[in-house]
C-alpha positions, 0 to 999 in steps of 0.5 A: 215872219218866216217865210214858206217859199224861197220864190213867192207866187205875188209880191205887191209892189206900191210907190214908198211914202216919198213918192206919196208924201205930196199927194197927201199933202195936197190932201192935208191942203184941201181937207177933202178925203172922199166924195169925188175930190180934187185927186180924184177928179186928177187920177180920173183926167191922167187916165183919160189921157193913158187911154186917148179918151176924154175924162167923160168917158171914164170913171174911177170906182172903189174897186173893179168889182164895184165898177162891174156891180154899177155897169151890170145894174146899168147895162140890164135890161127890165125884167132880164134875170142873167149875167153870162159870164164864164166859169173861166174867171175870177170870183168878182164878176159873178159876185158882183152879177148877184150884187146887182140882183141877178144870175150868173149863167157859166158858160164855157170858153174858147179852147185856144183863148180861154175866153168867152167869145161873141159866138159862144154868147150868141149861141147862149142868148138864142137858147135862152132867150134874149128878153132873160139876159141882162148882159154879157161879160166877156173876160180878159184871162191873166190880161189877154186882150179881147176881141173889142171890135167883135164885142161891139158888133155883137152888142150892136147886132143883138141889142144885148150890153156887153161889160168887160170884166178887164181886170187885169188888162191894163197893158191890153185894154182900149176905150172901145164900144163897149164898157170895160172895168179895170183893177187898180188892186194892190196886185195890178200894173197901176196900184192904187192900194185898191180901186178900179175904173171903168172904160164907158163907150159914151158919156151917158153910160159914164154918167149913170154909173157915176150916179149909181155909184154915189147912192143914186145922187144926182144933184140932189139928195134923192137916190134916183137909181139902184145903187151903192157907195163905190167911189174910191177915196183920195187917199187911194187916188193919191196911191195912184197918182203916185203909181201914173208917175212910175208907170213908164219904169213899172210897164217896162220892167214888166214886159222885159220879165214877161220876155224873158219868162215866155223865152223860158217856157217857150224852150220846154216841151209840153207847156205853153204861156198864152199867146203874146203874153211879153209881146204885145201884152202882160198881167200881173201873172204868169199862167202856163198851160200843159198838154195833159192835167198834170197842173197839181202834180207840178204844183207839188213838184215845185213847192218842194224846192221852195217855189210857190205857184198858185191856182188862180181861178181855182177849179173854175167858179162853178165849183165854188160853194157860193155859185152853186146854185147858178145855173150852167152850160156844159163846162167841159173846157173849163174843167179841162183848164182847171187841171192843166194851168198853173201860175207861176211867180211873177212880180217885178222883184224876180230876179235872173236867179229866181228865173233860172230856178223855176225854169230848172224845176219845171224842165226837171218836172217834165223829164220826169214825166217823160220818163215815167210815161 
């Protein structure tokens, strides 16, 4: 196949089959591919010890998404019909919000941190009334951390759950008192093909999802909860326990990319990249900002000279046909967002070269704006 790009926007990058090979041999030893089995159970401890938390309060899910349908059908409150959640964000939280029976309400974020935050929730859940509103989800844009301790107070204060959509926030996130779901798609820090975790405060909330991710069983054959099949297969735990053994090499290499990006970007005027983005955090992406809406023009710009960018979260998801119907806030910053923030190559396969050409096409990109302006 051919490619389009010169420099692609993603490129996954999973151990090679050396790496798997004895993970799959214990799976050939064992016979036990699925339902929680021994590699499973092994992937779930390692990630306990990442986090300083005991396996109890941490659970593995087919995917992030799975893991934030099984936190919002926990976290909901009887006869609560709404998840606020920003536009701002991926399409799988309001997916799942509605996988769970209920509502999206798209609130806006934060103009400097892109993000929803405690007090643009509270102002939402006062107008709308709390007894409607089964939880909040907060997310973590491009894997930014989130104000953990401002989240659990407000979860504290107004009895309202909160669930972390953290997808992309390996490097950021922290077992806190709140529920956090992370990724391990193929895209992520930690890959594991495609799976998730979720983060829980306490054991109890571990346990119901846990329970509502396995058809409702609870040592029985009787689905006790709402529920679904969202357990990840030990094929996939072999994928990331293999990925745990990289981890050191693949953070590191990571980071010095991030570095070396938000030295670039950092040296041209009109465009930033969020704050901390190399020191202390990182994603999977690079996402700038402008200080005027000309994303689309620069996505253009740069894909004649064969580098591929990409709109992430595209227009916001309040502009996307499946949410069409969910009801929303004023959404002014998000459509600000839309068309001011572009992502950019990242993946640990950059190299200096690649790095020299996207920076020489947006420095190009900009003094042409300058002149024309």
């Amino acid at each position: 196949m051919t490619r389009k790009f010169d420099i692609e926007v993603m490129r996954p990058v999973l151990p090679d089959a050396d790496a798997l090979t004895p993970y799959l041999q214990q799976i050939d030893q064992t016979g036990w591919y699925a339902n929680r089995g021994p590699l499973t159970k092994e992937l779930e401890q390692r990630l306990a010890d990442h986090f300083g938390v005991e396996r109890h309060r941490l659970v593995t899910t087919s995917s992030c998404t799975s893991g934030l349908q099984m936190a919002y059908l926990t976290a909901r409150r009887p006869g609560a019909r709404y998840i606020l959640t920003p536009s701002w964000t991926f399409a799988a939280a309001p997916l799942a919000a509605m996988a769970a029976g209920l509502t999206p309400f798209f609130l806006d974020v934060d103009p400097e941190s892109q993000q929803l935050t405690p007090e643009i929730a509270k102002t939402a859940l006062h107008r709308l009334g709390a007894e409607t509103v089964a939880a909040v989800s907060p997310v973590s844009p491009q894997g930014a951390p989130v104000d953990l301790d401002g989240w659990a107070a407000f979860q504290a204060e107004t009895g309202c759950r909160v669930v972390h959509d953290a997808a992309a926030a390996f490097i950021s996130v922290q077992a806190s008192g709140i529920v956090s779901c992370v990724s391990l798609h193929a895209t992520k820090l930690l890959p594991a093909g495609e799976g998730g975790f979720v983060l829980c405060p306490d054991v109890a909330t571990r346990e119901e999802i846990k329970v509502r991710s396995n058809f409702g069983f609870d040592d029985s054959r009787e689905s006790q909860l709402v529920s679904a099949n969202a357990k990840i297969s030990e094929y996939h735990a072999a994928i990331g326990l293999a990925a745990m053994d990289q981890l050191p090499d693949r953070r590191g290499r990571l980071m010095q990319l991030a570095r070396r990006m938000n030295e670039m970007v950092s040296a041209l005027p009109g465009v930033s990249l969020p704050e901390g983005f190399g020191a202390p955090w990182c994603g999977t992406t690079a996402v700038i900002r402008f200080d005027a809406p000309v994303a689309r023009d620069c996505a253009a710009h740069l894909a004649r000279q064969g580098i591929e960018t990409r709109f992430w979260w595209a227009r916001g998801c309040h502009r996307q046909p499946a949410f069409a119907d969910c009801p929303r806030d004023d959404l002014a910053m998000t459509e600000r967002l839309a068309e001011s923030t572009l992502g950019l190559p990242f993946h640990a396969a950059l190299s200096e070269a690649d790095l020299g050409r996207i920076g020489g096409a947006l420095e190009g990109f900009l003094a042409a704006r300058r002149r024309a302006a």
